[in-house]
C-alpha positions in Angstrom: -18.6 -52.2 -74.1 -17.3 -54.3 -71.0 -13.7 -53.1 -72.0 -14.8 -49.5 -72.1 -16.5 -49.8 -69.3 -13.3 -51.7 -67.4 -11.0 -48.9 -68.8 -13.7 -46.3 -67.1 -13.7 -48.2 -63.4 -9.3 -48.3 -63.3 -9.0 -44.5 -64.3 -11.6 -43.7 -61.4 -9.2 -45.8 -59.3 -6.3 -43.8 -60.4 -7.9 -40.5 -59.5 -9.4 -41.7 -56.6 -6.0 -42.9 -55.5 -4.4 -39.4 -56.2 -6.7 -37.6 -54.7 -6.5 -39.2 -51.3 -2.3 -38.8 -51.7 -2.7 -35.4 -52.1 -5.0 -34.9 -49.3 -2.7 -37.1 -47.3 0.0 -35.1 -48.5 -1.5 -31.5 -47.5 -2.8 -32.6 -44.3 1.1 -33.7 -43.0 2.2 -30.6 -44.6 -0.6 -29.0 -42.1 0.9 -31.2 -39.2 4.3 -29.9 -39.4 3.4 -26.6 -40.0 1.4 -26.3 -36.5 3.8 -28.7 -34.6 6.6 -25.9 -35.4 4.7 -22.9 -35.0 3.8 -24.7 -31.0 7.3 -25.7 -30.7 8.2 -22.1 -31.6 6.0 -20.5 -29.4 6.9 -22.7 -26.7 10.5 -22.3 -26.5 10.0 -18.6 -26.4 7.8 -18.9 -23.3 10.4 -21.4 -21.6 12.6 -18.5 -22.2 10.4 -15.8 -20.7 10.0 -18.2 -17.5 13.6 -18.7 -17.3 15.1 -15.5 -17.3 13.9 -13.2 -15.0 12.4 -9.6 -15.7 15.4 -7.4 -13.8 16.5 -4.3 -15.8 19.6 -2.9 -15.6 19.9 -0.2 -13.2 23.8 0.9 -14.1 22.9 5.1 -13.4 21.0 4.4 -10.5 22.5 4.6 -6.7 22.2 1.1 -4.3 20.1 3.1 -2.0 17.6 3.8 -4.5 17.4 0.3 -5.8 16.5 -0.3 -2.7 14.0 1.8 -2.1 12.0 0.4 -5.3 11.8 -2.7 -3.8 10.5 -1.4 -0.5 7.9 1.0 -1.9 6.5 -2.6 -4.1 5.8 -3.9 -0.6 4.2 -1.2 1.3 2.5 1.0 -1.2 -0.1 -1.2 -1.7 -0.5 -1.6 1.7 -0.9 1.6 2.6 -3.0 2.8 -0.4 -5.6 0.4 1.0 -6.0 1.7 4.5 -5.8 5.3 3.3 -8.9 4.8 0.7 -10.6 2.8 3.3 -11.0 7.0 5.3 -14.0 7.8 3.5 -15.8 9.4 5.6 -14.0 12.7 5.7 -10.9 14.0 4.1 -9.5 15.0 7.8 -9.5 11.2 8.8 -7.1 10.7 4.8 -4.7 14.2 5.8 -4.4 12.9 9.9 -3.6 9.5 8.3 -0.8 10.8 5.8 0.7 13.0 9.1 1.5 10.3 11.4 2.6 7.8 8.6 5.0 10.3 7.6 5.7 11.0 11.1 6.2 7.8 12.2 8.4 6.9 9.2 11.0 10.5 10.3 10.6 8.8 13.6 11.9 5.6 13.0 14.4 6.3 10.7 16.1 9.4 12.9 17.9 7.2 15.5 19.2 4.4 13.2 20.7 7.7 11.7 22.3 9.1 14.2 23.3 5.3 16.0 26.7 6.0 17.2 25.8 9.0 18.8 23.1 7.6 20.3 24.8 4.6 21.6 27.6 7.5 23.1 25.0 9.3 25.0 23.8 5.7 26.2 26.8 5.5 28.0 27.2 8.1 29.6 23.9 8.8 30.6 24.4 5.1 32.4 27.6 5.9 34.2 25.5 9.3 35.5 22.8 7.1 36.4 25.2 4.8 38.7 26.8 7.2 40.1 23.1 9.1 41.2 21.9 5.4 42.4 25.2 5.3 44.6 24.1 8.7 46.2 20.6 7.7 46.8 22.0 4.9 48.6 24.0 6.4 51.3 21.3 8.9 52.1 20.4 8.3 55.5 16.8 9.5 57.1 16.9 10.5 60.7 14.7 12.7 62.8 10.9 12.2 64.0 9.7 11.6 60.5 11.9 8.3 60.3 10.4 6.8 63.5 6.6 7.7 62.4 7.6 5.9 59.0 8.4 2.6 61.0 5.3 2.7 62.9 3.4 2.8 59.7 0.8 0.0 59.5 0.1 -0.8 55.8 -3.7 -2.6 55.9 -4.2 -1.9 52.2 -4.6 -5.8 50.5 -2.5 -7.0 47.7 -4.4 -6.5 45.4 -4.8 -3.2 46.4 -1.5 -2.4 46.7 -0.3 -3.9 43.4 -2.6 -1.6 41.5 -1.6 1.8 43.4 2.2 1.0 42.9 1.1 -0.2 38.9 2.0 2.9 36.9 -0.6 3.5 34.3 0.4 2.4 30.8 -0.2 5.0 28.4 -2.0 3.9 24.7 0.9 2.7 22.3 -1.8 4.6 20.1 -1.5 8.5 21.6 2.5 8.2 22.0 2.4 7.3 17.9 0.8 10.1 17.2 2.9 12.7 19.9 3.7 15.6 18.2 1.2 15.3 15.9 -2.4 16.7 15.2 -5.2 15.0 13.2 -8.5 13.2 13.0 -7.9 10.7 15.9 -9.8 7.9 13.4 -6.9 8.4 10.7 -4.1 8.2 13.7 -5.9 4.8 14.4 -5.8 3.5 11.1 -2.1 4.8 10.4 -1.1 3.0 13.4 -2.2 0.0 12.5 -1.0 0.5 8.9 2.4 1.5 9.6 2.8 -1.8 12.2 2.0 -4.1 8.8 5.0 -2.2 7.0 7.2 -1.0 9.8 10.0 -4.1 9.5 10.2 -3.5 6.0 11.1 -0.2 6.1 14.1 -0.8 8.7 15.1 -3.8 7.3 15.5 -1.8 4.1 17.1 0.8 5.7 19.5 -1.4 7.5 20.8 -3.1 4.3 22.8 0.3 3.3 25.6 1.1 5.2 27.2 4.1 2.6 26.3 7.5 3.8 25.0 8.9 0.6 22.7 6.1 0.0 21.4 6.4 3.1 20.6 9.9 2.5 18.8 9.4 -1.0 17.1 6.4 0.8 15.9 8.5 3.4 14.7 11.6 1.2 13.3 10.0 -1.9 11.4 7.7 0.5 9.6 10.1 2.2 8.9 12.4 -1.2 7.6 9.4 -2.7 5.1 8.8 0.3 3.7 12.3 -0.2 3.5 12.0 -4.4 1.6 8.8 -3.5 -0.6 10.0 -0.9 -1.7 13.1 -3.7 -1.6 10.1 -5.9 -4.5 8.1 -3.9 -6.4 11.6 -3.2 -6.8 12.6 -6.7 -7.8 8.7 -7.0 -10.9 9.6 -4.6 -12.0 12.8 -5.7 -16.1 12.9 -5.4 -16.9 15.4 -8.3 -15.2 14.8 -11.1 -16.6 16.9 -14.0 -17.7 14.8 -17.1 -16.8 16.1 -20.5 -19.8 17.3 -22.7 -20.4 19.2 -26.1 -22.5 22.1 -27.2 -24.8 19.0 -28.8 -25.6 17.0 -25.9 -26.7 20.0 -23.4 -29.3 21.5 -26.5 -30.3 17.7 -27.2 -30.9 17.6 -23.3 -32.2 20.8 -22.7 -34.7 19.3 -25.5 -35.7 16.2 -23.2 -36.7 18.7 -20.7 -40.4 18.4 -20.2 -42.2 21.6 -20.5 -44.1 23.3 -17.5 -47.8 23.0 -19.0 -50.3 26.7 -18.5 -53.2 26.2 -17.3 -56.3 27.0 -19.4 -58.9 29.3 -19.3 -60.8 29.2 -16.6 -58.8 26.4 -15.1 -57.7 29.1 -12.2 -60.9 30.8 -11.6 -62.7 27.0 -11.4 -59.8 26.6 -8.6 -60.0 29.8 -6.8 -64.0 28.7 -6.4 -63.4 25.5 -5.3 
């Protein structure tokens, strides 16, 4: 009996013993499978973070590649002003206006530059030579000797602000030549100050006369297809879908207008 018995105690040893190998065995098989699955996913993230996300633009011009990047930057800036003009949709259409306006505006002279700077010139050697006249003109008669006995008893202070020309709002000469809710100029003057550089920056980068142009067009088409873009984005009544079903299972709901009974009215008319 003890031998049986000693027999009975080793072969639970044994299968103790290969039990725990194979558990030991599947458990670093486990291991190695989830230390190459992370290693796998991390090397493809390293590779997402190390090359960056630029497609290839080969059919596309300079001028619009451009432009992408400047509508990234002031899109969102300017979709946030124009939804902030809630309270009427003259204050969103005045606002769209002068930003368009002001972008024409902008962009004209650094179009026509070297004309510009031509004009410049001349109009300063006309300007000398008018100063020149004014200088020589010489005042004589009884109206020059009444101007020297002038006595001038305003004060300083006085004086300084009646010789002060009166500085007109940088806000009404942004909106000249344009009409519109006076609260949307406001706003689209302060908006377009936020993305003004950009857009002349931008601008200034292209030197080659056809991507100037499609700069210059697509940018301001693509400011009108946003500004539909945000409108359509603030529509008020916007008609929910329905079925036959819902409006008879509704129309159900309804609580019905109760008659009176007889001799409810008469007991009324008494009273």
């Amino acid at each position: 009996m003890k031998q049986e018995e000693k027999i009975l105690r080793e072969n639970i040893r044994h299968l103790i013993r290969y039990v725990k190998h194979q558990k030991e065995g599947e458990e670093s098989q486990l291991r190695l499978i989830i230390q190459q699955f992370v290693g796998h996913e991390l090397n493809d993230l390293l590779k997402e973070v190390s090359v960056p996300d630029v497609e290839p633009t080969p059919n596309k011009s300079t001028g619009i590649n451009v432009l992408e990047e400047l509508l990234k930057k002031i899109i969102p800036v300017l979709e946030v002003d124009y939804k902030s003009l809630t309270t009427d949709p003259a204050q969103r259409q005045s606002f769209r206006a002068h930003i368009i306006n002001a972008v024409i505006n902008t962009l004209t002279p650094a179009k026509v530059n070297t004309a510009a700077g031509e004009e410049e010139e001349s109009a300063d050697t006309a300007l000398q030579e008018v100063e020149v006249d004014e200088e020589i003109e010489i005042t004589v008669g009884p109206e020059a000797a009444d101007d020297e006995k002038f006595i001038d008893i305003r004060t300083d202070s006085e004086r300084a602000a009646e010789e002060e020309p009166e500085e007109e709002d940088p806000k009404d000469m942004f909106g000249t030549g344009v009409e519109g809710d006076e609260t949307g100029r406001n706003v689209a003057y302060q908006s377009f100050k936020k993305v003004e550089s950009s857009v002349i920056d931008s601008y200034e980068l292209l030197s080659n006369d056809e991507d100037q142009e499609l700069f210059y067009d697509y940018l301001i088409a693509n400011l009108k297809l946003y500004f539909d873009k945000f409108e359509g984005e603030l529509a008020s009544a916007v008609e929910e879908p329905t079925n036959q079903a819902y409006d008879m299972a509704k129309s159900e709901e309804e609580p019905a207008v109760e008659e009176p009974m007889a001799g409810e009215e008469d007991l009324e008319l008494e009273l």
